[in-house]
C-alpha positions, 0 to 999 in steps of 0.5 A: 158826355155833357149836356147844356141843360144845367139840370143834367150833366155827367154824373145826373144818372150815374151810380154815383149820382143816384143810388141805380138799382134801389128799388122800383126802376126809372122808365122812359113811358113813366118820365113822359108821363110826369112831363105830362103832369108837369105840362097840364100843372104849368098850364092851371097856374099860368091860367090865373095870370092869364086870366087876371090879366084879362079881367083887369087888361093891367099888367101890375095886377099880375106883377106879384104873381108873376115875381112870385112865380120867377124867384120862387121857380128859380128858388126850385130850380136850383133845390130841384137840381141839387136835391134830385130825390126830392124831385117828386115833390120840388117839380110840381112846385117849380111847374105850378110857379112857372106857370105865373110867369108864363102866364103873365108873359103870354098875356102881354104878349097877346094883347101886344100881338093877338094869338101869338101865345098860341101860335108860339105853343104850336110851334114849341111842341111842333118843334119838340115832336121834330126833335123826338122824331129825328132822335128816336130816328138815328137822324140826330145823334148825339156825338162827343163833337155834337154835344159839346157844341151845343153846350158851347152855344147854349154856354155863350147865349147865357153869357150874352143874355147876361151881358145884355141884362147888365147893360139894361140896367144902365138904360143900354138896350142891344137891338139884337136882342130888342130889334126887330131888324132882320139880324135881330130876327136871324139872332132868335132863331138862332137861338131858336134852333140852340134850345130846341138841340137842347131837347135831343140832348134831354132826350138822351140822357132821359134814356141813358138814365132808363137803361142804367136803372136809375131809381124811379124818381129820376122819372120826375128830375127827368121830366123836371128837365124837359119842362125847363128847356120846353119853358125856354124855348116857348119864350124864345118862340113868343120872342121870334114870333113877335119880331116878325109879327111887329114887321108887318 
């Protein structure tokens, strides 16, 4: 099976993709634990931004921090990725930069729309423990058919983001995405409902990875993944929020 996280995939927990069996074993309390760590060290870093924010109410005072954080975080990403042993150390570092971005956006979007950050936090980890209950559950299962087509929504909301990305350049703005029409807002939630279908598939992995024995620092990658899916679906959250919020 394939994941659309593109921090797991086929061989993220396979003998061949980590050395199973060597040493202490991954273990599924032990990845919820570093998520947790991760969470609480996104959450300090996105405070500063948050809190320059505040101090100055000027976005460019926070422009470098929040750019630091969105190239230095992608930067980690990817070495985090391709280098799951060091994973340990990378995560942390990934969780602490993309604090600064999630801080900064939050900030934005508060003063735009007064407690929507908030909001949008209770609905991400609303929406997670959701998740966690219809997996744990057998409500949710995570089938060839299943996965693929979450991986092939996942796969065209890149692309589509991509395209608009690329017409933004050109001043060409795509209000499905900008809009807050009520096709723009059935697109976020669509896109809502992807990513959070995304975490039933870390779900799984993180547990095939605990039952095959996979090496204790696999608890950190795993951990890693979460916070990357958790990351975007907080932002869509902010996204659809704000679309309905500006309806009123």
């Amino acid at each position: 099976m394939r994941t659309s996280n593109p921090t797991f995939n086929d061989k993220t927990f396979s003998v061949s993709g980590v050395r199973a069996g060597v040493g202490e074993a991954m273990t599924i309390n032990g990845t919820i634990m570093k998520t947790v760590i991760l969470l609480l060290l996104a959450v300090l870093s996105a405070g500063w931004t948050w809190n320059r924010f505040a101090e100055t109410q000027d976005p460019a005072e926070m422009y470098g921090d929040v750019m630091i954080g969105a190239i230095g975080g992608l930067v980690f990403a990817l070495v985090t990725t391709f280098k799951k042993s060091w994973a340990p150390v990378t995560a942390p570092i990934y969780a602490l930069l993309e604090g600064l971005v999630l801080g900064g956006t939050s900030a934005v979007f508060e003063r735009m729309y007064p407690g929507i950050p908030m909001q949008a936090v209770a609905a991400t980890f609303g929406t997670a423990f959701c998740m966690l209950v219809a997996y744990r559950s057998g409500l949710i299962k995570v089938t060839q058919k299943f996965t693929l087509g979450v991986v092939a929504a996942t796969g065209g909301i890149a692309i589509f983001y991509l395209i608009t990305m690329v017409l933004g350049l050109f001043h060409v703005s795509v209000p499905v995405v900008y809009g807050n029409s009520w096709i723009s807002i059935g697109f976020s939630l669509l896109v809502v409902g992807v990513a959070a279908l995304n975490l039933i598939l870390d779900f799984n992995y993180i547990e095939q990875g605990a039952a095959q024995g996979a090496p204790r620092y696999m608890e950190w990658y795993g951990a890693f993944g979460l916070l990357v899916t958790l990351v975007w679906l907080y932002l869509e959250m902010l996204r659809l929020l704000s679309k309905i919020r500006s309806r009123r």
